[in-house]
TIPA-567359 format. One record per residue (C-alpha): x, y, z; residue in three letters. Coordinates in pm, whole numbers, padded with zeros to 5 digits, always signed. Layout:
N
XYZALA ...
//
This chain:
619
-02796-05700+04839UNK -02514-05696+05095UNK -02272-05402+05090UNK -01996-05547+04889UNK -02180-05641+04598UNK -02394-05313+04538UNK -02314-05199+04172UNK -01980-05017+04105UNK -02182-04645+04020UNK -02328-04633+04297UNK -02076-04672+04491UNK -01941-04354+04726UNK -02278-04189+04613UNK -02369-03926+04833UNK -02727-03951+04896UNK -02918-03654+05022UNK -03297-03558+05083UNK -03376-03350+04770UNK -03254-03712+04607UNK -03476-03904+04842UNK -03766-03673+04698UNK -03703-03696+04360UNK -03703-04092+04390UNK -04095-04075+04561UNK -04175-03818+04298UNK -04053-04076+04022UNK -04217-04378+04193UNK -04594-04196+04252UNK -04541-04159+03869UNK -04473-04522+03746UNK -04720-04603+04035UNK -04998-04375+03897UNK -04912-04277+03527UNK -04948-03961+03633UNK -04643-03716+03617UNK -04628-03497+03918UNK -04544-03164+03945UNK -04201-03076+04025UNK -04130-02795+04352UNK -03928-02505+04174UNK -03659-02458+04450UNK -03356-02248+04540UNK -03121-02503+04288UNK -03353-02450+03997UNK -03335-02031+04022UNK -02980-02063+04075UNK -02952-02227+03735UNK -03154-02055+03556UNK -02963-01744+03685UNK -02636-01890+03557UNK -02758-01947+03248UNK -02845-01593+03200UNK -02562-01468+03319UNK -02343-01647+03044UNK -02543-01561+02779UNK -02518-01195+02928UNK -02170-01235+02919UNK -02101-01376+02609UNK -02254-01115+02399UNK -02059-00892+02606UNK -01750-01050+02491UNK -01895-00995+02145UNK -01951-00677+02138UNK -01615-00571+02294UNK -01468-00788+01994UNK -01633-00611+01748UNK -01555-00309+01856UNK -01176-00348+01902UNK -01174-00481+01553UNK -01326-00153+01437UNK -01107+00079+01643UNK -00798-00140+01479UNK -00966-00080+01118UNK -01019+00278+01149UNK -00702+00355+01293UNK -00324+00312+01220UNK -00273-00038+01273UNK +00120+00017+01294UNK +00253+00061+01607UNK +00624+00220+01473UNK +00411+00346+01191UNK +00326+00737+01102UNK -00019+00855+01186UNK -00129+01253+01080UNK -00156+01544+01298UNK -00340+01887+01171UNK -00381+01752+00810UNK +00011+01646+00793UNK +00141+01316+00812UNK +00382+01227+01115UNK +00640+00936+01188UNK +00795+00638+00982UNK +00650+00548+00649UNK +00764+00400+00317UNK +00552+00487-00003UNK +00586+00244-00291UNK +00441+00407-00630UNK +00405+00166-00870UNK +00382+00245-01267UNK +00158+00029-01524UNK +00309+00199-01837UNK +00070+00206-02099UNK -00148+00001-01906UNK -00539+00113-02020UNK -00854-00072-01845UNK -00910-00293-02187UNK -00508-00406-02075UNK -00739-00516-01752UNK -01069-00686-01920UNK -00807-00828-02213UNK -00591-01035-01905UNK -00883-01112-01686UNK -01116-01289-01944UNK -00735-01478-02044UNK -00652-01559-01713UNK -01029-01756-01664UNK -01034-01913-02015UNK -00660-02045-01957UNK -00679-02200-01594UNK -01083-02293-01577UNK -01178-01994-01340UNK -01492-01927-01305UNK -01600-01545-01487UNK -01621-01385-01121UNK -01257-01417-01055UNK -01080-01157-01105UNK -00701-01005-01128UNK -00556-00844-00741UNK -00540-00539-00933UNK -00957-00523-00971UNK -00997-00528-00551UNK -00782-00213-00548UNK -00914-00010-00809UNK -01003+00313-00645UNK -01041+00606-00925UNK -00909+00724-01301UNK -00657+00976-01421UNK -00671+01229-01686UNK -00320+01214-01916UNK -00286+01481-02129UNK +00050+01674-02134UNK +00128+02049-02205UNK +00217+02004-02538UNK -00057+01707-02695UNK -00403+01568-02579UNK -00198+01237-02613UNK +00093+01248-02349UNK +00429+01043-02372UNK +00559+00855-02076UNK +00821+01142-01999UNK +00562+01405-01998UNK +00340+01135-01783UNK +00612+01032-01533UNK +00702+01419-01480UNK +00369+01497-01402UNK +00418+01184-01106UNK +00745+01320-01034UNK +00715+01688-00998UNK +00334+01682-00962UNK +00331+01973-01240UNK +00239+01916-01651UNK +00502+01932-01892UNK +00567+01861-02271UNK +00645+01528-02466UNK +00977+01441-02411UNK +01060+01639-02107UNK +01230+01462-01844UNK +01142+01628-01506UNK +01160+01973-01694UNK +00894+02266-01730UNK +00832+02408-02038UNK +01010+02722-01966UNK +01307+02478-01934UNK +01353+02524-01571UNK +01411+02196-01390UNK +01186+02077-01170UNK +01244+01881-00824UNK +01112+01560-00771UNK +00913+01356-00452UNK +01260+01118-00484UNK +01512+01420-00480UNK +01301+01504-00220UNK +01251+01205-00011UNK +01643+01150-00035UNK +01732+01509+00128UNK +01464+01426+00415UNK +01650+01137+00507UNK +01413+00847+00344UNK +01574+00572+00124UNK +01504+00546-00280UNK +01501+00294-00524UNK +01368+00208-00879UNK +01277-00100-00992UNK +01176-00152-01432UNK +01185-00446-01696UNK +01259-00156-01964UNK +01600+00053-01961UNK +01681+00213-01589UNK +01731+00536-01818UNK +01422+00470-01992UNK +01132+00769-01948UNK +00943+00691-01627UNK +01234+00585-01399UNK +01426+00886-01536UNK +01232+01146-01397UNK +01231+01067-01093UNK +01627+01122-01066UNK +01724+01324-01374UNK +01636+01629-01559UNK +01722+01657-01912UNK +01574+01899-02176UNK +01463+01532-02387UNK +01435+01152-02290UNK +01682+01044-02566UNK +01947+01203-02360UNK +01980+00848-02190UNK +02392+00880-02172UNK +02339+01174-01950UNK +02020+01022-01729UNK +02278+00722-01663UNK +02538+00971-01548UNK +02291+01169-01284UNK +02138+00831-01164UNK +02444+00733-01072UNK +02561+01063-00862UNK +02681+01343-01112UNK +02404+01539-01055UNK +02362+01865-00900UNK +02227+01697-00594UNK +02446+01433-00527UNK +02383+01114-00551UNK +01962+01098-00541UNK +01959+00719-00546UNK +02019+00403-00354UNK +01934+00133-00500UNK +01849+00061-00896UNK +01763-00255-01041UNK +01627-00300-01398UNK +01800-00328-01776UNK +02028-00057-01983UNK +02353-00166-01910UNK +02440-00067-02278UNK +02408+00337-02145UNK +02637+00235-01872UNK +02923+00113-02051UNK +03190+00306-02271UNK +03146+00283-02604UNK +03477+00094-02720UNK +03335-00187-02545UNK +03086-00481-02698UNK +02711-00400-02546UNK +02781-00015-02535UNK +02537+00221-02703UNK +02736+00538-02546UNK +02824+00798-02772UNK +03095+00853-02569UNK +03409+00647-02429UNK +03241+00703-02085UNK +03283+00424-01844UNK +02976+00518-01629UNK +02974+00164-01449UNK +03324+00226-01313UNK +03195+00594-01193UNK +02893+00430-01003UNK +03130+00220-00816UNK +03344+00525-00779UNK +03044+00686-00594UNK +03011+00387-00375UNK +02759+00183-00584UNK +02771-00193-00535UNK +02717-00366-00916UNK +02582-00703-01043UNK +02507-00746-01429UNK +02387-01102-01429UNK +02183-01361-01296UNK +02439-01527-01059UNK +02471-01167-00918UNK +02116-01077-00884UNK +02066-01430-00711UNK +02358-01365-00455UNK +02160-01082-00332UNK +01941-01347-00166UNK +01600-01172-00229UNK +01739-00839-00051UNK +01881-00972+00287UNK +02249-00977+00109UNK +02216-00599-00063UNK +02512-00345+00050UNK +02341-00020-00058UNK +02389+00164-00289UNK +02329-00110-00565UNK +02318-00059-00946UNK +02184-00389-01125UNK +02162-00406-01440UNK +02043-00743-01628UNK +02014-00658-01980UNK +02173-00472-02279UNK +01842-00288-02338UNK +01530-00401-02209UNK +01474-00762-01984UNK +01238-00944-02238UNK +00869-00936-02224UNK +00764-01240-01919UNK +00658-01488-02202UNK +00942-01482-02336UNK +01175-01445-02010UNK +00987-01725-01840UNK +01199-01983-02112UNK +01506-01788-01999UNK +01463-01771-01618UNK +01847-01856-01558UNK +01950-01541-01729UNK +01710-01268-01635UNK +01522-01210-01300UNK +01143-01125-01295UNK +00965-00787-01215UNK +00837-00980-00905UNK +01167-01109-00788UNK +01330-00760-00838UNK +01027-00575-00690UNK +01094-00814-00335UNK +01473-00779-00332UNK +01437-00439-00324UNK +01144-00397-00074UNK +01327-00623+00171UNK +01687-00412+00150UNK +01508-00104+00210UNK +01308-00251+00477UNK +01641-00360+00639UNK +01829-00069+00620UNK +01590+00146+00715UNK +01500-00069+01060UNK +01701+00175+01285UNK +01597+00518+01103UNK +01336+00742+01182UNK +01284+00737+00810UNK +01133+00488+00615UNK +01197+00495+00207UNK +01027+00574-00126UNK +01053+00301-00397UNK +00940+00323-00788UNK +00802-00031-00952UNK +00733-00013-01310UNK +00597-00247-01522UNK +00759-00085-01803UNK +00679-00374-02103UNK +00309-00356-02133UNK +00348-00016-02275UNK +00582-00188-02566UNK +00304-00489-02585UNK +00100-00233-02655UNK +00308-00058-02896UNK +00362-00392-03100UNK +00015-00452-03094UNK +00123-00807-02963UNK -00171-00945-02746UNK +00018-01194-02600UNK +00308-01010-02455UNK +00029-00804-02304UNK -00148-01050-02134UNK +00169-01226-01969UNK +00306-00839-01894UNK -00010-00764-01733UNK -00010-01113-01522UNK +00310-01013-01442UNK +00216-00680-01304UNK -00050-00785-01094UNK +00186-01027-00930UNK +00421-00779-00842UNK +00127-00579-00702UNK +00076-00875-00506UNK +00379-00905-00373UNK +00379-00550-00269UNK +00034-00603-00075UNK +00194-00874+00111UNK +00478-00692+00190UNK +00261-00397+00405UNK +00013-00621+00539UNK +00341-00808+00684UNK +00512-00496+00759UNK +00505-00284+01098UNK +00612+00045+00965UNK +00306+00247+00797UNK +00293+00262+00412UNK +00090+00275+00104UNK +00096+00155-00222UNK -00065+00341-00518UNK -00025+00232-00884UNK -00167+00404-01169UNK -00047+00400-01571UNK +00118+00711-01737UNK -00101+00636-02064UNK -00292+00406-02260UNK -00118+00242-02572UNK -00209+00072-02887UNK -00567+00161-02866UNK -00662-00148-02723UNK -01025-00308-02765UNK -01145-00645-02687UNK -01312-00669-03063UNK -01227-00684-03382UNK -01404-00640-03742UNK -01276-00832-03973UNK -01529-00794-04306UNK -01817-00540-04430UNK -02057-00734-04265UNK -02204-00708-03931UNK -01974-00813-03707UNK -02018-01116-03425UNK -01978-01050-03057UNK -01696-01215-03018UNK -01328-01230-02884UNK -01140-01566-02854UNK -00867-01566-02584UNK -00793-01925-02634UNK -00618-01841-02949UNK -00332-01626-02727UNK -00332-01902-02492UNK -00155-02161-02780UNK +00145-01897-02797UNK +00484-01972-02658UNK +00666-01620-02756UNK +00599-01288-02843UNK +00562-01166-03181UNK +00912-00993-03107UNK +01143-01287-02988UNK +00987-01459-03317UNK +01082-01193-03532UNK +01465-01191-03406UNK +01414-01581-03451UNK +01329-01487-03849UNK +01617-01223-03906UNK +01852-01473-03760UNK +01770-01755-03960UNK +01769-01533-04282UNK +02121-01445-04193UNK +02215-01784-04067UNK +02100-01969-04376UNK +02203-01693-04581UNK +01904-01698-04760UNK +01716-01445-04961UNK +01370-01384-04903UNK +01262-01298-05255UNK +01358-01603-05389UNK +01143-01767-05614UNK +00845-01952-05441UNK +00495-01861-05339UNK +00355-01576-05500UNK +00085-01324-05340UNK -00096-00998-05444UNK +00054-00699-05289UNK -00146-00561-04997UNK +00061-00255-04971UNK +00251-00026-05232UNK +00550-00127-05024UNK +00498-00483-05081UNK +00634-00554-05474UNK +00474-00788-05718UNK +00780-00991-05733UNK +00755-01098-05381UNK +00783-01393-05329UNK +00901-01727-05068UNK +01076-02005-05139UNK +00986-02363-05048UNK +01289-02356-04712UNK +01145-02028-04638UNK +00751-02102-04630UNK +00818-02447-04458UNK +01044-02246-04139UNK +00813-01964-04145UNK +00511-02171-04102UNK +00702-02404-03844UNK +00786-02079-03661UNK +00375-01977-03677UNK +00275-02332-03548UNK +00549-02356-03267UNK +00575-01949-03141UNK +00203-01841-03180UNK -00009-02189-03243UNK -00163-02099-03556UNK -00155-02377-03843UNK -00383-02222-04089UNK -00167-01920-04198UNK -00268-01795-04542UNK +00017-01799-04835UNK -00036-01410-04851UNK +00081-01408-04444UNK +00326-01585-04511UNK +00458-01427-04804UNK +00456-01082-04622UNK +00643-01210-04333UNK +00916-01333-04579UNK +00941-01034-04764UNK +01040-00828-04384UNK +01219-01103-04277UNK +01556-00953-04246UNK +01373-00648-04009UNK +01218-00725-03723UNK +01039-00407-03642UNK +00791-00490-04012UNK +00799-00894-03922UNK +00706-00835-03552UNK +00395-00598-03622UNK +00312-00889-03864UNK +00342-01203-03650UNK +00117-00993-03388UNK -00181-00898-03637UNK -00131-01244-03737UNK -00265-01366-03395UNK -00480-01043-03316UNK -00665-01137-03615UNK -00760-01517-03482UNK -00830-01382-03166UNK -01052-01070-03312UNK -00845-00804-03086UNK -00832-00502-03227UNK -00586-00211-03199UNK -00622+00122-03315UNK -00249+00281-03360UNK +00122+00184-03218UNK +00138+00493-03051UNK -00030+00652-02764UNK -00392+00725-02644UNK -00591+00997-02473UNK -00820+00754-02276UNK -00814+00762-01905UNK -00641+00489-01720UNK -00637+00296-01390UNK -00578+00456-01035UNK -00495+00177-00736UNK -00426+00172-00379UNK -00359-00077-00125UNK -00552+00145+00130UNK -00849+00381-00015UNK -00878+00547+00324UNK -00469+00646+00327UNK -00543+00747-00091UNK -00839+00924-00003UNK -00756+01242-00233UNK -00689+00979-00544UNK -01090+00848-00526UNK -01272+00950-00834UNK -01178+01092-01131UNK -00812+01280-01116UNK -00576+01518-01307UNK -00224+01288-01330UNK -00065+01586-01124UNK -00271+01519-00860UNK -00093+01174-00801UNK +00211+01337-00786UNK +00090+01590-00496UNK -00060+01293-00327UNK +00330+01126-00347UNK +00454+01464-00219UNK +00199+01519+00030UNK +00188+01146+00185UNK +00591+01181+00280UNK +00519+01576+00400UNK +00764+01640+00110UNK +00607+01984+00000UNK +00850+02231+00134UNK +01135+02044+00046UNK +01034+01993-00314UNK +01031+02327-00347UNK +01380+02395-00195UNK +01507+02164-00457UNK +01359+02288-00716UNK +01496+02631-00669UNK +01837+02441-00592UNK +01801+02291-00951UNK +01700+02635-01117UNK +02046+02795-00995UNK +02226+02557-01119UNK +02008+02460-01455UNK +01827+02632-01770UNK +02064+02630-02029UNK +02360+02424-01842UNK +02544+02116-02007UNK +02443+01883-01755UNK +02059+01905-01870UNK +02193+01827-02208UNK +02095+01976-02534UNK +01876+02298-02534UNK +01555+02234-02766UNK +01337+02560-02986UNK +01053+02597-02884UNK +00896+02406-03213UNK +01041+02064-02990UNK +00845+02095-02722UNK +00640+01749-02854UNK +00397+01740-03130UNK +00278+02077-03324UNK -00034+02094-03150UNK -00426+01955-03123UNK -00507+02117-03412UNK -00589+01923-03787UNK -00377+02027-04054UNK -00482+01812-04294UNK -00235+01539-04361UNK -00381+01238-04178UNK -00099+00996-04351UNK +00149+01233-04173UNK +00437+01046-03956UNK +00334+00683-04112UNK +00638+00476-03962UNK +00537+00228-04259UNK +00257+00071-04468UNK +00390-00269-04397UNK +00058-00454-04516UNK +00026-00549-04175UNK -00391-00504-04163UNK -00614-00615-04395UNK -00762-00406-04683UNK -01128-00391-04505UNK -00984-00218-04208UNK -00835+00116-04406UNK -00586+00127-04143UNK -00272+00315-04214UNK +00058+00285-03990UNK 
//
């Protein structure tokens, strides 16, 4: 083959003599059929010592990895976070505390098995809350084995028990200073974020002190700066604009002429009262601080319901990240980070209505708040924690129901809750409102039903308009189409009060789904502890007095010497004075005691009929 035609690969091919060798070694073996054994020389050692060395070398690489990533995991990974020194924290931190308010674990099981049936999830998912779950807290107050929220969110606040009713106030009547009073005189920012009233129980003690929670004209006064501190807060977002307003104006529910709006602005409060306003805040990155906002009258409505009216009210979860980010931004130049209250305040009134459907969409709502929060201190450089935990249980919540004598199934359905559109409430405002729209009365002569309770007359009765919108209002609001005459007949008969009509339209549904509740009141049962971090909540793990959550607050923000100083502060200048409002005997420090005296039928709101005969319930 002459040179120009040799083919194109082998071209330029260096040729050499270990090459030359190789060939003869190749062509004695198609010669023979015999393979031949190959010289090991220098090239073959060399490879084989490459080879080793990047194996060598990639396990070294390996190892370093893993190790890095557990120096990162076991230490702050922060780097303009806090870190501890001789058992006391040190640096920049924020602490978020967030409050499930009458929140027990059946609120938990109740919204997880919903959550699966609803969307197709398979029974191994589970809510955020259930990764975080770290311990349980004990909830009795000074004054009752079953606490109240005030006595609950004082014992949070102050980290000390009090009675029923007592807003950030011992029982000897000696205020008592607060991780927020606290945080605020160390230089940290503070905010509160609820669905209920801002002067509600559990936000209140955090920046009031008043001898009883009902004193909400004088919690909206401190929160907004007349307080013997100053002004404690700097940013509030929630309802109870009604306690904020003087009470020649329509939406007060002062008892006073007080225009306590006008003296928040006075004290340098930015305000918005609406959804336009609570939008222009742009999720936080258009706050001026301090900010009042307050969205509602009284309380934002429960999520199922506020979900239909998204234009007018903003969610826990919207308010819970406008806040976070204004605190995170106006804290970026401080040496102090900021303390901030989140409380799902609504599933404690679920839970008081015995409405298992406001429950579940409260508790949905919670959990993606909690969220929210998660992804706001993975994403965040300065150090923080999160820890959530409930004040109480409510409504003595169980995932079963006996409905007859008889044995009863193992069942609960919560398909049935998935069907409703509303809560029991919203559809008892929708009844009253008709009644006085149409003008009708709802003994009129119609269907006629045996009483079920001595408050219930013989003569009650429902005319034809009245069954046909009540059962409309059954089919539409809670999906139910097979409501008995007697149901319907009792819900007539209440029509024109909503309090009756609601606990009705929710043992309507409870019944179908076989949930069963034991009071509308409180419980004694032990509820839910959380943390974002167990490591940073380390004293929280296990089983925990509520106090002990609020020294954990205290202690996390090395607060402990100044929440003393302000408590002394607050003794000088309370006990007995005006601005802690009216002085109570000792026989109102909350309920009489844990003792039986023989009246269980004592304090019955009302024997509205509302559970069946077989389940000797009384209200």
């Amino acid at each position: 083959m002459a040179r120009g035609e040799e083919p194109l690969l082998s071209q330029g091919r260096p040729s050499s003599d270990r090459s030359d060798d190789r060939s003869m070694e190749e062509e004695d073996a198609l010669l023979t059929g015999q393979k031949q054994p190959r010289k090991q020389g220098w090239a073959f050692w060399r490879e084989i010592g490459l080879f080793a060395w990047a194996v060598t070398a990639t396990a070294l690489v390996i190892i370093l990895a893993v190790l890095y990533q557990h120096q990162q995991q076991t230490s702050s990974p922060k780097p303009s976070g806090g870190g501890w020194k001789d058992g006391r924290p040190t640096g920049k931190r924020n602490l978020i505390f967030m409050v499930s308010d009458g929140m027990g674990p059946t609120s938990l099981s109740l919204t997880r098995s919903f959550r699966q049936t609803t969307t197709g999830l398979p029974m191994d998912d589970v809510l955020v809350l259930d990764g975080h779950l770290i311990g349980s807290s004990r909830t009795r107050s000074t004054s009752s084995l079953i606490t109240d929220s005030a006595a609950g969110a004082t014992a949070f606040s102050c980290g000390q028990k009090s009675y029923n009713g007592a807003i950030s106030v011992l029982p000897n009547r000696d205020p008592c200073g607060t991780v927020l009073e606290a945080a605020k005189r160390a230089g940290y920012l503070t905010g509160l974020v609820v669905t209920t009233r801002i002067t509600d129980a559990t936000p209140a003690c955090f920046a009031a002190h008043v001898n009883h929670r009902e004193e909400e004209d004088k919690i909206a006064e401190q929160e907004v700066g007349e307080h013997p501190l100053g002004r404690v807060l700097d940013l509030m977002l929630g309802g109870g604009r009604c306690h904020f307003l003087p009470n020649s104006t329509d939406g007060s529910c002062r008892d006073d002429d007080r225009d306590i709006v006008d003296l928040a602005k006075k004290n340098g409060f930015s305000y918005v009262s609406d959804r336009k306003g609570f939008d222009g805040l742009n999720f936080g990155t258009g706050v001026k601080l301090p900010l009042l906002g307050l969205f509602a009258d009284t309380d934002i409505p429960y999520e199922v319901d506020r979900r239909n009216m998204d234009d007018v009210y903003p969610s826990l979860d919207e308010m819970a990240k406008t806040a976070l980010t204004a605190l995170q931004d106006a804290t970026e130049n401080s040496d102090k980070g900021f303390f901030l209250m989140i409380e799902g305040s609504r599933i404690d009134h679920a839970g008081h209505g015995n409405d298992p459907v406001a429950q579940v969409h409260e508790v949905l709502a919670y959990d993606t708040a909690f969220a929210s929060v998660l992804d706001f201190l993975e994403r965040d450089d300065v150090e923080g924690v999160l820890v959530g935990t409930s004040d109480h249980e409510t409504g003595g919540l169980a995932t079963a129901r006996q409905l007859s004598e008889t044995y009863p199934e193992y069942h609960w359905f919560p398909a049935v809750l998935a069907n409703a559109s509303h809560s029991a409430e919203n559809l008892a405002y929708q009844l009253r409102d008709h009644i006085a729209g149409k003008h009708i009365s709802p003994l009129d002569t119609g269907i006629k039903t045996p009483p079920r309770s001595p408050t219930l007359p013989d003569s009650a009765s429902t005319s034809e308009e009245m069954s046909e919108y009540i059962r409309n209002l059954l089919s539409t609001g809670l999906g139910i189409s097979d409501a008995t005459d007697e149901e319907v007949s009792r819900l007539a008969h209440f029509s024109s009060d909503p309090w009756p009509a609601s606990y009705i339209f929710a043992d309507i549904i409870s019944r179908r789904a076989q949930v069963g509740w034991t009071t509308h009141g409180h419980s004694a049962v032990d509820v839910n502890i959380y943390a974002s971090d167990p490591e940073q909540a380390k004293p929280l793990l296990g089983n925990r007095e509520n106090t002990e959550i609020g020294e954990f607050l205290r202690d996390y923000l090395d607060l402990g010497d100044d929440v003393k100083a302000i408590t002394k502060e607050l003794k000088s200048k309370g006990k007995g004075k005006e601005w802690m409002g009216k002085a109570l005997p000792d026989g109102k420090l909350g309920n009489k005691g844990d003792h039986y005296e023989g009246d269980f039928r004592k304090r019955g709101l009302m024997e509205c009929g509302c559970v069946g005969e077989m389940e000797g319930h009384v209200h």
